[in-house]
C-alpha positions as CSV (number, residue, x, y, z in Angstrom):
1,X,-21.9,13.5,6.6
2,X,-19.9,11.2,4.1
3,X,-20.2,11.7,0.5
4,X,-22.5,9.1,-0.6
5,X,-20.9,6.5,-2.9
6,X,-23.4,6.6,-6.1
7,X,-22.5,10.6,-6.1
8,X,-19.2,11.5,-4.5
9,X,-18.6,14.8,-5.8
10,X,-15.2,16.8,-5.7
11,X,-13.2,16.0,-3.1
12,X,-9.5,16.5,-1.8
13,X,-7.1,14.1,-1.7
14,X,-4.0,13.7,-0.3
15,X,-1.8,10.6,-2.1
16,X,1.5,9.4,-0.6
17,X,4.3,8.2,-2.6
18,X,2.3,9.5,-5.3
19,X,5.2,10.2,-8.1
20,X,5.5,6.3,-9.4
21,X,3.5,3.5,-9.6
22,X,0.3,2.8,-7.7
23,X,0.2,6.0,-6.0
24,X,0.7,7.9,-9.6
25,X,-2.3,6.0,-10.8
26,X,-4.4,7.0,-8.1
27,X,-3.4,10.5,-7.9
28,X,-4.2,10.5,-11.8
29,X,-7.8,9.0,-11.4
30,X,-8.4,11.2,-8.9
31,X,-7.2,14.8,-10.5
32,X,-8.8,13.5,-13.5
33,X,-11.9,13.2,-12.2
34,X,-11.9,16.7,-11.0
35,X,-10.8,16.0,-7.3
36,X,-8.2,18.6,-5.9
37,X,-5.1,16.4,-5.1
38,X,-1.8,17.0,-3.1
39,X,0.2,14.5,-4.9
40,X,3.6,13.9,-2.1
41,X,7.0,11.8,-2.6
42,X,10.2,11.9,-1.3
43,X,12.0,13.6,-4.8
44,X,12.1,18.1,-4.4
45,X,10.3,17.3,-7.3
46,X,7.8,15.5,-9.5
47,X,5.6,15.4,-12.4
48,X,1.9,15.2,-11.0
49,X,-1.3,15.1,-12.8
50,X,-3.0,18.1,-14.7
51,X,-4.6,20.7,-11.8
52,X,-2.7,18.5,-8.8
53,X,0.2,20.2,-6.0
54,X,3.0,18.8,-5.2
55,X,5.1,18.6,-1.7
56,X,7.8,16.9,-0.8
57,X,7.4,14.2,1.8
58,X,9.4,11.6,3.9
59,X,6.7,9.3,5.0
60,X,9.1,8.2,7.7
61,X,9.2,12.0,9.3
62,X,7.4,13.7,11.5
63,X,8.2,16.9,10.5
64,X,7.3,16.4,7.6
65,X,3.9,14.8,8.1
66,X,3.1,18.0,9.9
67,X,4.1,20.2,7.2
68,X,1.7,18.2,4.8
69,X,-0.9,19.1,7.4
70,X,0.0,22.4,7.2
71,X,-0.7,22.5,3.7
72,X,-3.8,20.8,3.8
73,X,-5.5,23.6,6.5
74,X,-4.1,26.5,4.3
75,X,-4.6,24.9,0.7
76,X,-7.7,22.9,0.5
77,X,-9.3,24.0,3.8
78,X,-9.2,20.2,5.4
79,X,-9.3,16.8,3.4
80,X,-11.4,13.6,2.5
81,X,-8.9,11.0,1.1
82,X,-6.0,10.2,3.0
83,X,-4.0,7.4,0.6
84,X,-0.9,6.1,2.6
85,X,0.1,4.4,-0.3
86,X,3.9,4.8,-0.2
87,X,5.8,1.1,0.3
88,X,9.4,-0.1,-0.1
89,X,9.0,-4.3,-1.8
90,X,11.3,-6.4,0.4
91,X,11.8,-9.8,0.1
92,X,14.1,-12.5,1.0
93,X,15.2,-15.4,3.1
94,X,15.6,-14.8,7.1
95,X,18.8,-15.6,7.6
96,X,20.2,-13.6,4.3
97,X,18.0,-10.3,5.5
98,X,20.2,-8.0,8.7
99,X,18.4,-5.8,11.0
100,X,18.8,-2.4,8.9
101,X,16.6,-4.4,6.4
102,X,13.9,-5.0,9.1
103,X,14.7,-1.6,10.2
104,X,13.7,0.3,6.7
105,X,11.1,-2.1,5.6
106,X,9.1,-1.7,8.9
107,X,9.9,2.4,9.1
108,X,8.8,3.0,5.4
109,X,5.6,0.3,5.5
110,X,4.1,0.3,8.9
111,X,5.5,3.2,10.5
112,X,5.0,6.0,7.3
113,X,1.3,4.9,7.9
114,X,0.8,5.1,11.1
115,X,2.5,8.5,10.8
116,X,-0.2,9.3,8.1
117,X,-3.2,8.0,10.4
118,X,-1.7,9.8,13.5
119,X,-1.7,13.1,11.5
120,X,-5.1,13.0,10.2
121,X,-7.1,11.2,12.0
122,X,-7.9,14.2,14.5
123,X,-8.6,16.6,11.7
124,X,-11.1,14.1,10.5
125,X,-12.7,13.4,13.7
126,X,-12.8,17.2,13.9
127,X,-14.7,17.4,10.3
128,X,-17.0,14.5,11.5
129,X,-15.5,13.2,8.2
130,X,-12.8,11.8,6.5
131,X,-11.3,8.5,4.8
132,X,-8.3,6.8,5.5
133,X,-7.2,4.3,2.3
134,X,-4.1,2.3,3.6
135,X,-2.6,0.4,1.0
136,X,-1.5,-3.1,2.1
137,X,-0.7,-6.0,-0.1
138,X,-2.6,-9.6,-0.2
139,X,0.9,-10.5,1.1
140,X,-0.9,-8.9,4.8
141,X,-3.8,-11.6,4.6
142,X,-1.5,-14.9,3.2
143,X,1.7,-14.9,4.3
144,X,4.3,-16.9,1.6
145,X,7.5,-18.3,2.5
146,X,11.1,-15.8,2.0
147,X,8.6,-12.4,2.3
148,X,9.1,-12.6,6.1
149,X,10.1,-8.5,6.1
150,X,7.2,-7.5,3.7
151,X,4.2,-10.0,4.9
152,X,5.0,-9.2,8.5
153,X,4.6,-5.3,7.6
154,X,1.6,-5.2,5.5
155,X,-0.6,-7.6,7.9
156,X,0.5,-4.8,10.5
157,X,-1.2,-2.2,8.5
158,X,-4.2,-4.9,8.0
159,X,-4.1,-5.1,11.9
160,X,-4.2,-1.1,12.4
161,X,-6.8,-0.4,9.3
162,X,-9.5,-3.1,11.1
163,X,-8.5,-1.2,15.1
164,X,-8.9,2.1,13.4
165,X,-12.1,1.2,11.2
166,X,-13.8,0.7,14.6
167,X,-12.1,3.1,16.3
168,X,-13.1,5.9,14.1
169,X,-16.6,5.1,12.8
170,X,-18.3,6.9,15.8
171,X,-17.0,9.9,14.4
172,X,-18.0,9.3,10.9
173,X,-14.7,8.0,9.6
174,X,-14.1,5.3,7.0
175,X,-11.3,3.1,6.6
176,X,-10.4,0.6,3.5
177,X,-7.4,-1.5,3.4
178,X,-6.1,-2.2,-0.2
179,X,-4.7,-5.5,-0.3
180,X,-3.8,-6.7,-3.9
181,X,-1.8,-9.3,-5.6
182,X,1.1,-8.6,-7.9
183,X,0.8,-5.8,-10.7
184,X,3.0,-4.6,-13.4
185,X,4.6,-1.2,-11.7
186,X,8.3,0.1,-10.7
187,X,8.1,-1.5,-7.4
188,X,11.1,-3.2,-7.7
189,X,13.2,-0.8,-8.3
190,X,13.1,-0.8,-4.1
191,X,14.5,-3.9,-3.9
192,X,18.2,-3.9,-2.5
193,X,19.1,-7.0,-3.7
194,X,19.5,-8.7,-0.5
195,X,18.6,-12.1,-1.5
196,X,19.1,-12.0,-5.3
197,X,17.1,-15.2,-5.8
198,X,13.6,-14.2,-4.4
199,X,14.3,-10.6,-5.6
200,X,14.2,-12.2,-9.1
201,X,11.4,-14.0,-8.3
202,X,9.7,-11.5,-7.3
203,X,10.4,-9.1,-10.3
204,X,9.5,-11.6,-12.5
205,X,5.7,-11.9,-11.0
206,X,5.6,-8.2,-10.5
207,X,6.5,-7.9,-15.0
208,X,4.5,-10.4,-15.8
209,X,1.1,-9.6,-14.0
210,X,-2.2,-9.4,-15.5
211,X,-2.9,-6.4,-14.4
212,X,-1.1,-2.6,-14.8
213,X,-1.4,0.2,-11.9
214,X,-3.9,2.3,-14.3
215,X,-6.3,-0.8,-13.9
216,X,-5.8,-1.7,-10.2
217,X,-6.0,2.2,-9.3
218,X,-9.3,1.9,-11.1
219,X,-11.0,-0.7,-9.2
220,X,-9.5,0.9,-6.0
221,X,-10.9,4.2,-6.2
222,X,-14.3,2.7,-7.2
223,X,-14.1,0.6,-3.7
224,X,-13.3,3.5,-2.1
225,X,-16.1,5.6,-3.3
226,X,-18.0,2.6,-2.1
227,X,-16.5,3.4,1.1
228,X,-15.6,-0.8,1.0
229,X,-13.3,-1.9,4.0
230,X,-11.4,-4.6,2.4
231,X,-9.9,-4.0,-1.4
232,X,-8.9,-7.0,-3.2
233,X,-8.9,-5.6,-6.7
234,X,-7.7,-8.3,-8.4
235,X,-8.7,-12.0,-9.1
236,X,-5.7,-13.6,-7.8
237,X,-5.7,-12.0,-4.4
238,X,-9.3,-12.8,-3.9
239,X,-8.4,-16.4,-4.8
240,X,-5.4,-17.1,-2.7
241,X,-7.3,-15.1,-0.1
242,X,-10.9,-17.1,0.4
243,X,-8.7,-19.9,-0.4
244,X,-6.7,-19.3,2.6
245,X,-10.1,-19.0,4.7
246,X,-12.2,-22.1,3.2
247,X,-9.8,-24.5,2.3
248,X,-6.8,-24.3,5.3
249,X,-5.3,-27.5,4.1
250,X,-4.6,-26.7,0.6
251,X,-3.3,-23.5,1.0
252,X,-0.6,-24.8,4.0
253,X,0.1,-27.4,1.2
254,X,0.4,-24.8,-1.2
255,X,2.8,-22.7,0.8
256,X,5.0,-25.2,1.9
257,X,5.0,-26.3,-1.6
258,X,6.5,-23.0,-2.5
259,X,9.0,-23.4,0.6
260,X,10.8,-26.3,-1.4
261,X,10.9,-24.4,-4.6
262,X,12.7,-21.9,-3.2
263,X,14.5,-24.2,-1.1
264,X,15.7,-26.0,-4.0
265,X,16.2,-23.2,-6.3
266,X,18.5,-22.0,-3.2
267,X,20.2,-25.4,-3.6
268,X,21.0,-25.4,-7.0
269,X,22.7,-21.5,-7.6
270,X,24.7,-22.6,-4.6
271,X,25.8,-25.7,-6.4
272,X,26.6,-23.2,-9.8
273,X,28.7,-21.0,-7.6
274,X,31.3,-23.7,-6.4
């Protein structure tokens, strides 16, 4: 049976993009705590935590999705924690995004997870155990204007985390989706700079957030040890969230609002460059 959330106890982890950012964090508060964790990312190699392995991983292959596995069975002897935690940030304006962009930002975000869940789901159901932490973005729940690429992805892992939390509970497998707001990290370093104006924009909120990874990572493990569905670990994506749900009108004002922001700030660096 499940670990029970007041006493968890050792368990081993598997983190994805787990060399920067949110997924360093986690993979941190997890070896720290005495968990055995298999820290992966895409470099040959990486700093991990104190008493954490390392392996290489393309979340968009197959191949090596299976090799992970591999490791798993002959390393730790099975697994509790799968974190698909590795994202790409995207953001921009329709028309300015092509269809490699779609291409990359759907592979990488929807794609690298449901190559995670297809790989361990049927070693969990074979444990009768097992939980599957897919990290989404409150950007999955409310959907702003010029983050077309990114909101579309991360409501698709939403979508799959609330099929597969029914799906799987019959064989005694949780799911949480992490959904929060903006937090200081190095996720922009993904951007390409597509649409240089919301890529700023976007930077800007992501340097200037309450919050660090350390502290969001926190909160996120403690949910999970809860074995909580839905993750909002921070105060602004609870907000915009329930305010989405309880008060429709103010939030579609709010977004379209934000739609002639951008749609003026649009005007005026066009205006700068003739």
């Amino acid at each position: 049976m499940p670990s029970s959330p007041s006493s968890p106890g050792p368990r081993r982890v598997l983190v994805t993009g787990g060399a920067s950012g949110l997924g360093a964090a986690l993979a941190a508060r997890y070896a720290g705590r005495g968990d055995d964790v298999l820290v992966t990312d895409l470099a040959a190699h990486a700093d991990v935590p104190a008493g954490a392995r390392y392996q290489r991983l393309d979340v968009t292959s197959e191949t090596d999705w299976a090799a992970a596995l591999e490791r798993v069975r002959d390393d730790l002897g099975g697994l509790d924690v799968l974190v698909n935690n590795a994202g790409v940030a995207a953001g921009g304006r329709i028309d300015r995004l092509d269809a490699a962009h779609w291409r990359r930002v759907l592979d990488v975000n929807v794609l690298g997870v449901v190559h995670g869940c297809r790989t361990f789901v049927p070693l969990f159901t074979e444990q009768g155990t097992g939980h599957l932490v897919n990290v989404a973005s409150v950007a999955g729940l409310v959907h702003p204007p010029a983050m077309t690429s990114y909101a579309a992805g991360k409501a698709a892992v939403v979508a799959l985390s609330e099929s597969l939390r029914a799906e799987l509970a019959p064989y005694g497998v949780d799911v949480s989706v992490v959904c929060p707001s903006f937090f200081r990290s190095d996720l922009a370093a993904s951007l390409r700079g597509e649409d240089p104006l919301v890529e700023q924009l976007a930077t800007r909120l992501i340097t200037r957030a309450p919050l660090g990874a350390d502290e969001v990572a926190g909160r996120v493990v403690a949910a999970v040890d809860a074995r909580r569905f839905l993750v909002l670990p921070d105060r602004t994506a609870r907000l915009v969230t329930w305010g989405k749900r309880l008060a429709r009108p103010l939030y579609d004002r709010q977004m379209a609002a934000a739609g002639r922001r951008i749609h003026r700030a649009g005007q005026d660096a066009a205006r700068e460059r003739a």
